[in-house]
C-alpha positions in Angstrom: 47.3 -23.7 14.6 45.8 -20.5 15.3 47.7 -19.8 18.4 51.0 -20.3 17.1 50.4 -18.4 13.7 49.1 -15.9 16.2 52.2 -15.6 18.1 54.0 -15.2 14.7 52.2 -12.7 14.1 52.4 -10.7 17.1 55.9 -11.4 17.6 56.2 -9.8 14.4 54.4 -6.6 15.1 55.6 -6.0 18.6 59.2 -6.6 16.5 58.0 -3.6 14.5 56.3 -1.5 16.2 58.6 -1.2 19.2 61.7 -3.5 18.6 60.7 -5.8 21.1 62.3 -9.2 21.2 60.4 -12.1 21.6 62.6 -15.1 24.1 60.0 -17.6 23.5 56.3 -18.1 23.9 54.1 -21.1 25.8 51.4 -22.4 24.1 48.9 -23.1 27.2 45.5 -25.0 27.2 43.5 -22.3 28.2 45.9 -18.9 27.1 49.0 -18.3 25.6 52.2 -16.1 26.7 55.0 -14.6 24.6 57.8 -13.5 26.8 59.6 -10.3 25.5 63.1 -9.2 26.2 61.6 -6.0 27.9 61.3 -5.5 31.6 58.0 -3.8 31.2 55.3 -2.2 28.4 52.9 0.6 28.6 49.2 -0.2 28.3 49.7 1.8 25.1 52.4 -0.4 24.0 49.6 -3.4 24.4 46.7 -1.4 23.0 48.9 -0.8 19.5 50.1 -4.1 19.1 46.5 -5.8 19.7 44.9 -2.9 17.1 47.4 -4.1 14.5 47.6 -7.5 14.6 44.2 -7.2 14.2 44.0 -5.3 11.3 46.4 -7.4 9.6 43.6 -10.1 10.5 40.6 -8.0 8.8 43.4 -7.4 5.8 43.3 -10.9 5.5 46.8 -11.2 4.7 48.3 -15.0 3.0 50.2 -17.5 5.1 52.9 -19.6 2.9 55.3 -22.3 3.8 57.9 -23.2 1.9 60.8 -25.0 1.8 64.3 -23.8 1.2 67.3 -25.8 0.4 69.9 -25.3 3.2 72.1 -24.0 0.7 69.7 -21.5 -0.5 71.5 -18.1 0.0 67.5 -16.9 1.3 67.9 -19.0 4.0 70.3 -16.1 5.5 67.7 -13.9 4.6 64.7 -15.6 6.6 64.6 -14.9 10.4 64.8 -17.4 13.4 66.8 -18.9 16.2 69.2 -20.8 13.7 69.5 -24.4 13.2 71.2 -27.2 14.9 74.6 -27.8 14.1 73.6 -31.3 12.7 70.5 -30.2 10.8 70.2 -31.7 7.6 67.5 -31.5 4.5 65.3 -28.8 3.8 64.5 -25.6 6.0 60.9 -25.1 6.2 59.7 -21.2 6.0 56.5 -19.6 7.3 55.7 -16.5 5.4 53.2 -14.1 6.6 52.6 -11.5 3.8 54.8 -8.3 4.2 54.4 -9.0 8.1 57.0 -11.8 9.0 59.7 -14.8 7.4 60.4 -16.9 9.8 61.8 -21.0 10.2 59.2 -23.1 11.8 58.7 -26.3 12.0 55.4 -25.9 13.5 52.1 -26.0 11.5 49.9 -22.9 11.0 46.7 -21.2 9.2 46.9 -20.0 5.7 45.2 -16.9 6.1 45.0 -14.4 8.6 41.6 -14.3 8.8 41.5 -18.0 10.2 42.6 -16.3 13.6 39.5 -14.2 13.6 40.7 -12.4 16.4 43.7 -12.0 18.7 42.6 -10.3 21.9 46.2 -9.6 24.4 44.7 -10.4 28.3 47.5 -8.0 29.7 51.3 -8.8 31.0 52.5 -10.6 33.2 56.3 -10.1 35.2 58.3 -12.6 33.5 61.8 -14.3 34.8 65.4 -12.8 34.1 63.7 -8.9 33.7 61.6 -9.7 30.9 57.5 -9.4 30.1 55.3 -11.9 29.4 52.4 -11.0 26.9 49.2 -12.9 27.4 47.3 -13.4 24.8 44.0 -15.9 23.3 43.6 -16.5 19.7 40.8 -17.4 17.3 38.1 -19.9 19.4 39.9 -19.4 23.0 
């Protein structure tokens, strides 16, 4: 849980702070990576998005998830990949205070301040031009 509300929420902030597109993420045993739709960041770049997300963390900012009927006109208000063509029942939101809204199916913390921390290891190249962001969360 930690790990992936972490990734929300620093997909959100990198989103934010520099308009930088998250492609997808791995979640590994021992660190996590967010690839970004940039071919590189400045060590800058890195050190803002680590000082925010962890002051949203000290801010101790709610988690929510709720679920939307998929004829709820929010649900074209709430961000995300889409759904499958064939999807059908409710559309599950995660809702990081004033930070993100995003579908997920995934489960996550309800506060902030259950990630304690989120320290970002550095970048790594990543494939078609693109960053990866590594990244440990909480207990890693």
């Amino acid at each position: 849980m930690q790990q992936h509300s972490g990734q929300h929420l620093i997909t959100a902030v990198a989103d934010h702070l520099f308009k930088l597109k998250t492609t997808s993420w791995e979640l590994g045993r021992f660190r996590s990576a967010i690839e970004l739709d940039t071919p590189s960041m400045t060590a800058e770049q890195v050190a803002a998005i680590e000082q925010s997300v962890n002051e949203k963390i000290r801010d101790r900012l709610p988690v929510n998830v709720r679920e939307l009927s998929l004829d709820d006109p929010e649900v074209e208000q709430v961000s995300g990949r889409g759904l499958p063509d064939d999807h059908a029942g409710p559309i599950r939101v995660v809702n990081i205070e004033g930070v993100d809204s995003n579908m997920c199916c995934g489960t996550h913390v309800s506060n902030l301040s259950d990630l304690q921390v989120i320290k970002i290891l550095g970048t790594e190249k990543g494939k078609k031009n693109r960053t990866n962001l590594i990244f440990l969360s909480g207990n890693r």
